[in-house]
C-alpha positions as CSV (number, residue, x, y, z in Angstrom):
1,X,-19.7,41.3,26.4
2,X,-18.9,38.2,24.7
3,X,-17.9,35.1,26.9
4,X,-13.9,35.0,26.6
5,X,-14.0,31.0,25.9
6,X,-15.4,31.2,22.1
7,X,-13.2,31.4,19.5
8,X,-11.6,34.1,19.1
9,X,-10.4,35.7,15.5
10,X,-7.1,37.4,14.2
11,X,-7.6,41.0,13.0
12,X,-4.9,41.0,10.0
13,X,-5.3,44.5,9.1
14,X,-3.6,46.2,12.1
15,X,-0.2,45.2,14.0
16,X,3.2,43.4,12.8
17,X,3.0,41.7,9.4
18,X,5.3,39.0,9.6
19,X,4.8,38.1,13.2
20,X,0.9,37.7,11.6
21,X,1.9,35.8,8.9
22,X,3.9,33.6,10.2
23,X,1.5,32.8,13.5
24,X,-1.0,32.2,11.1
25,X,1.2,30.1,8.6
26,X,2.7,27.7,11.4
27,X,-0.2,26.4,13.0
28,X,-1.6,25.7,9.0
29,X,1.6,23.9,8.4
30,X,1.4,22.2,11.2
31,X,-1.8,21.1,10.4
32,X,-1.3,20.2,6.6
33,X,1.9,18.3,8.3
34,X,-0.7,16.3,10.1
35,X,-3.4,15.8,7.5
36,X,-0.6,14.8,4.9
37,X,0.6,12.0,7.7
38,X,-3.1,10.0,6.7
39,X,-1.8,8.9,3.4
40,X,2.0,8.8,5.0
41,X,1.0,6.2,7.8
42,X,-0.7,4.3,5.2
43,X,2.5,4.0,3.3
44,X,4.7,3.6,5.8
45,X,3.0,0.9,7.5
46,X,1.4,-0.8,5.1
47,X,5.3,-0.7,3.1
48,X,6.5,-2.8,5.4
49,X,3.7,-5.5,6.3
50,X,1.9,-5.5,3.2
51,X,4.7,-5.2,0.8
52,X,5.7,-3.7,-2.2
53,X,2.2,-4.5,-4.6
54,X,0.3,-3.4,-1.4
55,X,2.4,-0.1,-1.2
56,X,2.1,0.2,-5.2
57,X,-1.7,-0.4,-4.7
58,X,-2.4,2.2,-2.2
59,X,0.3,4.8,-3.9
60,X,-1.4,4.3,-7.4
61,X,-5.3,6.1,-6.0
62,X,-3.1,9.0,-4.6
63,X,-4.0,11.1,-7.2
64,X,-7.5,10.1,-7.7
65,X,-8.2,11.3,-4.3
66,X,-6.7,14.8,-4.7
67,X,-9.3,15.1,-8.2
68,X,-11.7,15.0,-5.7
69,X,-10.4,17.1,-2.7
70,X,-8.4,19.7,-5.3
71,X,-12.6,20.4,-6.7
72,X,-13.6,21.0,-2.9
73,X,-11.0,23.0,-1.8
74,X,-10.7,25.1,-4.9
75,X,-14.5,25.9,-4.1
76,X,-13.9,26.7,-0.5
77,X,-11.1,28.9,-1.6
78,X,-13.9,31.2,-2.7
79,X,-16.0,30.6,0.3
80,X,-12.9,31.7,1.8
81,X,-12.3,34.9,0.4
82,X,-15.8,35.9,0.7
83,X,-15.7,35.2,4.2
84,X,-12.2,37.3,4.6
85,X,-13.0,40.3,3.1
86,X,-16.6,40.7,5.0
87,X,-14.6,40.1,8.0
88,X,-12.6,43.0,7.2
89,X,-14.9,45.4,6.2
90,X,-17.0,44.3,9.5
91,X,-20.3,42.6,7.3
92,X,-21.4,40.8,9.7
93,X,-24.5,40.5,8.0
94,X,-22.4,39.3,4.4
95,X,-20.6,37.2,6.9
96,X,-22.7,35.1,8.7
97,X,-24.9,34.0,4.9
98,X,-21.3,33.3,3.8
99,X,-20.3,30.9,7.0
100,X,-24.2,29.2,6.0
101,X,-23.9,29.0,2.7
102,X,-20.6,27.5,2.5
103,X,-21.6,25.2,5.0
104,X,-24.2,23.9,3.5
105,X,-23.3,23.3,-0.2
106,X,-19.9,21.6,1.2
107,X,-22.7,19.6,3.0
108,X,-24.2,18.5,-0.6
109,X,-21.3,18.8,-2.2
110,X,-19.5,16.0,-0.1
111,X,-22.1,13.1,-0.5
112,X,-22.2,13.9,-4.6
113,X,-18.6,13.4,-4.8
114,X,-18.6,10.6,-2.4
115,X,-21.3,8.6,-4.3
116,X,-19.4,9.6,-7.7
117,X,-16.2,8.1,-6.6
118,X,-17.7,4.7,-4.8
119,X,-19.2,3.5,-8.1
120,X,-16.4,5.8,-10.9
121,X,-13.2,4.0,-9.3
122,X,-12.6,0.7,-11.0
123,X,-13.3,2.5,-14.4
124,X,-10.5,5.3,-13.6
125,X,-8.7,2.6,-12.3
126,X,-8.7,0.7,-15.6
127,X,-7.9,4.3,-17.7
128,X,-4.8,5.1,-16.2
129,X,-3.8,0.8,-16.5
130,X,-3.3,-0.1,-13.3
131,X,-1.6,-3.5,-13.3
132,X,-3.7,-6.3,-12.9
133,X,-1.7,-7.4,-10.2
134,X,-2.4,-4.2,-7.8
135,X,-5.8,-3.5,-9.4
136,X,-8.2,-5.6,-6.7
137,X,-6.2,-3.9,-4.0
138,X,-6.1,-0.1,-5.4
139,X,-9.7,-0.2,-6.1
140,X,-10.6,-1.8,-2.5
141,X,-8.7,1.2,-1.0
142,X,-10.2,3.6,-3.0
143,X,-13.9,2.8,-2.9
144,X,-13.6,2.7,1.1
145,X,-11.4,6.5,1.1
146,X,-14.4,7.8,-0.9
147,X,-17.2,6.4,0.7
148,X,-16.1,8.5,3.7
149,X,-14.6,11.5,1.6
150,X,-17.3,14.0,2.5
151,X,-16.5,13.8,6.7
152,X,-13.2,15.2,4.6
153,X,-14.7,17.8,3.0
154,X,-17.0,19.2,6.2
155,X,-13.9,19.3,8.0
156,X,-12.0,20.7,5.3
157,X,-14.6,23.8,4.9
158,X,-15.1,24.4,8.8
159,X,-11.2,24.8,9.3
160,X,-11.5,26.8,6.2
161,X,-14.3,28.9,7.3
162,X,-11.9,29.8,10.8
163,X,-8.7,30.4,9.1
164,X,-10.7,33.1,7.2
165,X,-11.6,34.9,10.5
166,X,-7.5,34.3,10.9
167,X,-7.7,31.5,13.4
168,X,-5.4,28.5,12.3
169,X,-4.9,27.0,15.8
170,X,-8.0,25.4,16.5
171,X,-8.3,23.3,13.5
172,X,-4.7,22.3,14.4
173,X,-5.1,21.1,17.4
174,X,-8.0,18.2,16.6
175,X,-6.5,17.7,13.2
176,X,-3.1,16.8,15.3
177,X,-5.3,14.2,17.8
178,X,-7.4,12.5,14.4
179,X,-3.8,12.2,12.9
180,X,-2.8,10.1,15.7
181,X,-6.0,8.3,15.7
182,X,-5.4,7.2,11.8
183,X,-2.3,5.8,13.2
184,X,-3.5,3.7,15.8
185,X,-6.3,2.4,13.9
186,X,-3.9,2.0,10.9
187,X,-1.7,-0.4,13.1
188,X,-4.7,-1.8,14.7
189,X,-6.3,-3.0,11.3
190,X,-3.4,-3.9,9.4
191,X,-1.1,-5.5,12.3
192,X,-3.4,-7.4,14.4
193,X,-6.8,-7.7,12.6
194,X,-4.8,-8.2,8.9
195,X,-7.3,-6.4,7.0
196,X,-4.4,-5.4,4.5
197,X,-5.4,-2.3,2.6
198,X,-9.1,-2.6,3.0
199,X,-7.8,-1.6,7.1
200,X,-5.6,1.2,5.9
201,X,-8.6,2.9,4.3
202,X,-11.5,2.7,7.1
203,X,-8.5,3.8,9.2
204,X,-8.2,7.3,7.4
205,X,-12.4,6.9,6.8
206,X,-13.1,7.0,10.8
207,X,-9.4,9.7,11.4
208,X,-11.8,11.9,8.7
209,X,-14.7,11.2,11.1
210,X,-13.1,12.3,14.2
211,X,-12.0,15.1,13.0
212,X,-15.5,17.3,12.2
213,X,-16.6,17.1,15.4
214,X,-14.2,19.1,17.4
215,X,-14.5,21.6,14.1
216,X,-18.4,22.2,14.1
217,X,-18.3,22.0,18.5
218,X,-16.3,25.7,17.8
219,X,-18.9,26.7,15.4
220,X,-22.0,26.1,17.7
221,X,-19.9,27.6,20.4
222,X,-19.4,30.9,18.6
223,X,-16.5,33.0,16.9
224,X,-15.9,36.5,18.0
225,X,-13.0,39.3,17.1
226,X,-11.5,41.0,19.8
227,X,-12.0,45.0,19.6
228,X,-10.4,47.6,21.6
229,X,-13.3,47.8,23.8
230,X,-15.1,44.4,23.9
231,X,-15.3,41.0,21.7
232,X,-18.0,41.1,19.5
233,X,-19.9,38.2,18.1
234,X,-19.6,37.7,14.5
235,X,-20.6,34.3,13.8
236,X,-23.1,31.0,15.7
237,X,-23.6,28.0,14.1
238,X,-27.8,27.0,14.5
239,X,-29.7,25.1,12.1
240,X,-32.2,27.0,11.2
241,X,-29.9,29.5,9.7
242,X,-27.8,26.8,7.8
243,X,-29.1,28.1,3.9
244,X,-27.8,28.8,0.8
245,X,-27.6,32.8,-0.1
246,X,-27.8,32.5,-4.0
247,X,-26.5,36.0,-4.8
248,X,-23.6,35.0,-2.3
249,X,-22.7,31.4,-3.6
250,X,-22.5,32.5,-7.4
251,X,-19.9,34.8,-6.0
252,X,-18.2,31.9,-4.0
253,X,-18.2,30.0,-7.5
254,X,-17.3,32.5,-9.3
255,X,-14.3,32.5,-7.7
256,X,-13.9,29.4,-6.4
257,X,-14.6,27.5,-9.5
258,X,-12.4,28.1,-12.1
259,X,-9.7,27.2,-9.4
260,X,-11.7,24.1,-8.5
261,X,-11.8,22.9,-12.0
262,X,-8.2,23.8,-12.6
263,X,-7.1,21.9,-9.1
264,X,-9.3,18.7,-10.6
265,X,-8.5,18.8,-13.7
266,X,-4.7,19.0,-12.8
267,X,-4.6,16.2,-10.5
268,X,-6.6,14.6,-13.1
269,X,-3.8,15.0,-15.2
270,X,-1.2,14.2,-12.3
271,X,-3.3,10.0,-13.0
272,X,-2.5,10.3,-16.0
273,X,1.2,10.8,-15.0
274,X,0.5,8.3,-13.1
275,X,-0.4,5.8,-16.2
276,X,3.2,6.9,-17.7
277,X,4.8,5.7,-14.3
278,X,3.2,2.3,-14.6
279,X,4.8,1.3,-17.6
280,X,8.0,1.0,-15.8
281,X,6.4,-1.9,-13.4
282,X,5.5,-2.3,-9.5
283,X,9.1,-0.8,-8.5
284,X,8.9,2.4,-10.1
285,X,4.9,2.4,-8.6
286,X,6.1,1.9,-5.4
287,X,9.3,4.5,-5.9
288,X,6.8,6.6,-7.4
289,X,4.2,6.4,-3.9
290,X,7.4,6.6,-1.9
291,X,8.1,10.2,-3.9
292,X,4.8,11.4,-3.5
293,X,5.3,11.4,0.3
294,X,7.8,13.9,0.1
295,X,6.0,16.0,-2.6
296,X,3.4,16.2,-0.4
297,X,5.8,17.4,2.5
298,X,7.1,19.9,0.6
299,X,3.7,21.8,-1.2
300,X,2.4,22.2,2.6
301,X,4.5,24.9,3.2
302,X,3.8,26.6,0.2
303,X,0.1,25.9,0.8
304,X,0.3,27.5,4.3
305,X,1.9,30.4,3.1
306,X,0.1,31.0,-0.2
307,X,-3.1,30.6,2.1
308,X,-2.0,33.1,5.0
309,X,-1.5,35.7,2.4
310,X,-4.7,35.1,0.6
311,X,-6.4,35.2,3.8
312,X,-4.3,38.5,4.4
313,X,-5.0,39.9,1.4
314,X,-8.8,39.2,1.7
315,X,-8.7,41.3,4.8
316,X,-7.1,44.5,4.3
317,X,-8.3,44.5,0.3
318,X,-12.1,44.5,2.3
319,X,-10.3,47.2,4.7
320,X,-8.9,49.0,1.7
321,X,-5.1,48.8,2.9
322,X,-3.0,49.0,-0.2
323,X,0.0,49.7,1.4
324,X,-0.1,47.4,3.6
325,X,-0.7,44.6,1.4
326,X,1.9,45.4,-0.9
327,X,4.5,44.9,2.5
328,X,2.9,41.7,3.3
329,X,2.6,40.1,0.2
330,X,6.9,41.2,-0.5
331,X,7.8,39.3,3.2
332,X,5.8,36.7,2.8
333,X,7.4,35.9,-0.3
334,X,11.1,36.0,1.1
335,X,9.8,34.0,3.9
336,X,8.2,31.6,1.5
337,X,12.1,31.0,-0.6
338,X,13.9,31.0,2.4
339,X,11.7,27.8,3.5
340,X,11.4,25.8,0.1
341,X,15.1,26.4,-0.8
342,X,15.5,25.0,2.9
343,X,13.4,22.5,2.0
344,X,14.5,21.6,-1.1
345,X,18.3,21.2,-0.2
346,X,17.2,18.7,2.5
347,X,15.3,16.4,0.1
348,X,18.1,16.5,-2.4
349,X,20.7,15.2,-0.1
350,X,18.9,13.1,1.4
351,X,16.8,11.3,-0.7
352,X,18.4,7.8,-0.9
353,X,17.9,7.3,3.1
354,X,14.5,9.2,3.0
355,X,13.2,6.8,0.7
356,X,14.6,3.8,3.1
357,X,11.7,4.7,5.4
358,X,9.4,2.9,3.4
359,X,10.5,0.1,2.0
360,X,13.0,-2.3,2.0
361,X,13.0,-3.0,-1.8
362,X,16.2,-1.7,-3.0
363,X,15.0,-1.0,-6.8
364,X,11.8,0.8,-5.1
365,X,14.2,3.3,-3.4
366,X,16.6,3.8,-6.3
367,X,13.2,5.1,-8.7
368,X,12.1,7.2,-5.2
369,X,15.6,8.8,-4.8
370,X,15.9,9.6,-8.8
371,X,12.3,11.7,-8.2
372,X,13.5,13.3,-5.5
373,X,16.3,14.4,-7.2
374,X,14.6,15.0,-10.4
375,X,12.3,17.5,-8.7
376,X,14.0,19.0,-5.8
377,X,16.1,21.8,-7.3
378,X,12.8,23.2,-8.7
379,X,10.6,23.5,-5.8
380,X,11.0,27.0,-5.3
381,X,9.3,27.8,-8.7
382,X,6.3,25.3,-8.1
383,X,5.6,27.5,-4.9
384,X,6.3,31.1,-7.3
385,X,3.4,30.0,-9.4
386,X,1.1,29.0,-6.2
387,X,2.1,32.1,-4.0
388,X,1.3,34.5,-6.5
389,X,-1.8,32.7,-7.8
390,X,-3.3,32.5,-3.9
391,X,-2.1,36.3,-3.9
392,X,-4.3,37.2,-6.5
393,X,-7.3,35.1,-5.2
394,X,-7.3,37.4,-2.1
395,X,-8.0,40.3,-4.2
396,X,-11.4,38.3,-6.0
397,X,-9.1,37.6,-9.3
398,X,-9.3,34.1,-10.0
399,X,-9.9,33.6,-13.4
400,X,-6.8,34.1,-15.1
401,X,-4.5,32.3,-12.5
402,X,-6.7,29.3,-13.1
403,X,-6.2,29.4,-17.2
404,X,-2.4,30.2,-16.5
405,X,-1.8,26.8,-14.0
406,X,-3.9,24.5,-16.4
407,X,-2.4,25.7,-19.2
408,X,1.0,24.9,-17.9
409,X,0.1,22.1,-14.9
410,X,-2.7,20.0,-17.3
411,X,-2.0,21.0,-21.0
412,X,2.0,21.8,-21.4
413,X,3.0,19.1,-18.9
414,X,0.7,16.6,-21.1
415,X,2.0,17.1,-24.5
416,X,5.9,17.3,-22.8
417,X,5.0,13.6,-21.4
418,X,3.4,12.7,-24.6
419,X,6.0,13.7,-26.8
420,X,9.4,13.2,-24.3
421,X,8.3,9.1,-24.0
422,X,8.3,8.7,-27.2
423,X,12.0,10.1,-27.8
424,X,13.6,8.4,-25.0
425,X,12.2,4.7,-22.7
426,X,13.6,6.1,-20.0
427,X,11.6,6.8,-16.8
428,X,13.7,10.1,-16.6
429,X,11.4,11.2,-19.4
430,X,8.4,11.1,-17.1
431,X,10.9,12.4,-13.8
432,X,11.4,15.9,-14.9
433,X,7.5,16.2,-16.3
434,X,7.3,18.5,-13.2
435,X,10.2,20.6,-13.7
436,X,9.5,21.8,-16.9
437,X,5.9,23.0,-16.7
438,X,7.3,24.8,-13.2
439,X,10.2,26.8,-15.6
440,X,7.8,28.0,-17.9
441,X,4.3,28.7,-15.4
442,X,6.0,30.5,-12.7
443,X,7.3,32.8,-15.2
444,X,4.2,33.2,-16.8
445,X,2.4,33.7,-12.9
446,X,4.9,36.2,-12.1
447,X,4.4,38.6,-15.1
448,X,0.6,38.7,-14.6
449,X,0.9,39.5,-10.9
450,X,3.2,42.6,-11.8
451,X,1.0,43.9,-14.8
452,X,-2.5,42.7,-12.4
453,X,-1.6,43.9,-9.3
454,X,-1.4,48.1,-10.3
455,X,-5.0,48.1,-11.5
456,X,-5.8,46.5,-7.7
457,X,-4.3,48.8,-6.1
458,X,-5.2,51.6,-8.6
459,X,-9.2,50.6,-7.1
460,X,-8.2,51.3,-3.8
């Protein structure tokens, strides 16, 4: 009998589908909540006692950081499923060279992309024309987030690693404590040791630090699922089994990469949206940071959903459930339009005092609320395209949703930008870049899930 103080799994392919989903979707919200309040702190406070070309500075490397973390993530997703659908078939063996693998090449994986983005900054930096007024201070903050990025990733991959076994509360719980501790130390290094930005990013470098060590403590304690009769082991973290399965990670890439690549190359091509924003000046940058904020806000509950499904997918497509995938994936959805229309009515009407939070630069909130309101009324297609794309995942299919979101989030929303600021100056030109691609690749998501998903269940 196992010890009752590991960690202890969720079993997604027995008992009440909703109540599953949404235990497992809350605590993950919670979480990306929490892990979104890093960059939000930095704005916040370094808004209002660094000012507006501090805020612009900070707000301009937001998207250069998600290139990096978009190419992780996208690989763990694979990791992910792997791990899922052993879990549900009971592997143990499949599972536990899975956990190592995954472990292992995040481990590598993490100091390659930290050392790429130390010493690749300044020239990304000077593609996407940063102003020279902001550009000392961007690439400051930016060199110091990526020269911690890979404590990010570790984390990122162990919380990963237990929301596949179904349990989202753990990583919760420290990721709640490191968020608080990237506040403290924000207001610690920018209030009273005035280390401007360069304090805003070691604060979110040692948060990042923190926060692996409660995750890799649960994996050297042990994970175990809870049976009728006992809880069995299914996975110990020791480090002379932390190796790379080769058979197993060129099914992890295979499908984690095409959606890594697509996740890069799209917030790639979110900098590059970026470069069309700073034409307008430090106000619009600024507006344009403020914005982000509340994008962010907004995507984590389509992340958490999209992510409970794939995870619950995985699971009962390894346990052979049709049936019972086809109920989950239809209330998750409805629980997924009933939160982003929420959501998005929210941000609409209240986007003016929102943006207040801040900054106190009146022009900077007027470009943040004409985003908001830009974007808001088409929120609930951005998460169509990502629901159904995760859905997919969690049966192994992952090439096709990754040609359909670059072709509409990297190549479509490109040539609209390319061609709509040269018909009109205005920065409304560049406001509804988002809008459109959403119109045209959630339609384009949806009708390959319906024609894809009766040959998956057709295998079952």
């Amino acid at each position: 009998m196992i010890s009752s103080n590991r960690t202890k799994t969720m079993d997604m392919t027995s008992g009440a589908i909703i109540s599953q989903i949404v235990s497992f979707a809350v605590p993950l919200f919670l979480g990306n909540i929490f892990q979104q309040l890093y960059n939000t702190a930095d704005c916040f406070i370094v808004g209002h006692f660094l000012g507006r070309d501090a805020l612009a500075a900070v707000g301009s490397t937001s998207h250069l950081v998600l290139i990096a973390i978009g190419f992780f993530n996208g690989l763990s997703t694979g990791a992910q499923v792997i791990i899922s659908q052993s879990f549900g078939a009971r592997d143990t063996k499949t599972l536990n060279a899975a956990i190592n693998t995954s472990l292992l090449f995040s481990f590598i994986t993490g100091i390659v992309l930290s050392f790429v983005g130390f010493f690749a900054s300044p020239l990304i930096l000077k593609l996407i024309s940063v102003p020279p007024s902001i550009f000392k201070l961007a690439s400051s903050y930016l060199r110091i987030y990526f020269s911690g990025i890979s404590f990010l990733i570790l984390y990122n991959m162990a919380s990963g690693i237990l929301r596949a076994l179904g349990d989202s509360k753990r990583p919760l719980y420290f990721l709640i404590f490191s968020s608080f501790v990237n506040i403290i130390l924000d207001l610690l290094f920018i209030i009273i040791l005035k280390m401007g930005v360069k304090g805003a990013a070691l604060a979110t470098v040692f948060s990042q630090m923190i926060s692996v060590i409660p995750a890799f403590v649960i994996l050297f304690a042990g994970i175990n699922v809870a049976t009728k009769s006992e809880n069995q082991e299914v996975f110990r973290f020791s480090l002379k089994n932390l190796k790379i399965n080769i058979s197993i990670l060129k099914k992890m890439l295979k499908i984690g990469l095409p959606g890594a690549v697509s996740s890069s190359v799209t917030s790639f091509s979110n900098t590059f949206m970026q470069k069309y924003v700073n034409i307008y000046g430090a106000s619009c940058i600024a507006g344009w940071a403020v914005f982000a904020r509340f994008d962010g806000f907004i995507i984590m509950p389509m992340i958490s959903i999209s992510f409970a499904v794939t995870t619950f997918v995985s699971q009962n497509y390894g346990a052979r459930q049709s049936a019972r995938i086809k109920n989950g994936i239809q209330l998750s959805y409805l629980l997924n339009v009933f939160i982003i229309g929420f959501l998005s009515i929210l941000l609409f009407v209240f986007a003016q005092f929102l943006s207040s939070f801040f900054t106190d630069d009146a022009e900077s909130i007027r470009y943040a609320s004409l985003f908001i309101r830009y974007t808001a009324p088409f929120y609930l297609l951005c998460s169509t395209t990502m629901f159904f794309s995760q859905a997919l995942r969690g049966f192994g299919d992952s090439l096709v949703p990754t040609i359909i979101t670059f072709s509409g989030f990297v190549v479509l929303r490109q040539a609209f930008l390319f061609i709509a600021t040269r018909l009109s100056d205005s920065f409304a030109a560049v406001a509804v870049g988002y809008p459109v691609v959403w119109c045209v690749t959630s339609l384009v998501m949806f009708l390959y899930y319906r024609w894809k998903i009766k040959n998956k269940f057709n295998q079952l």
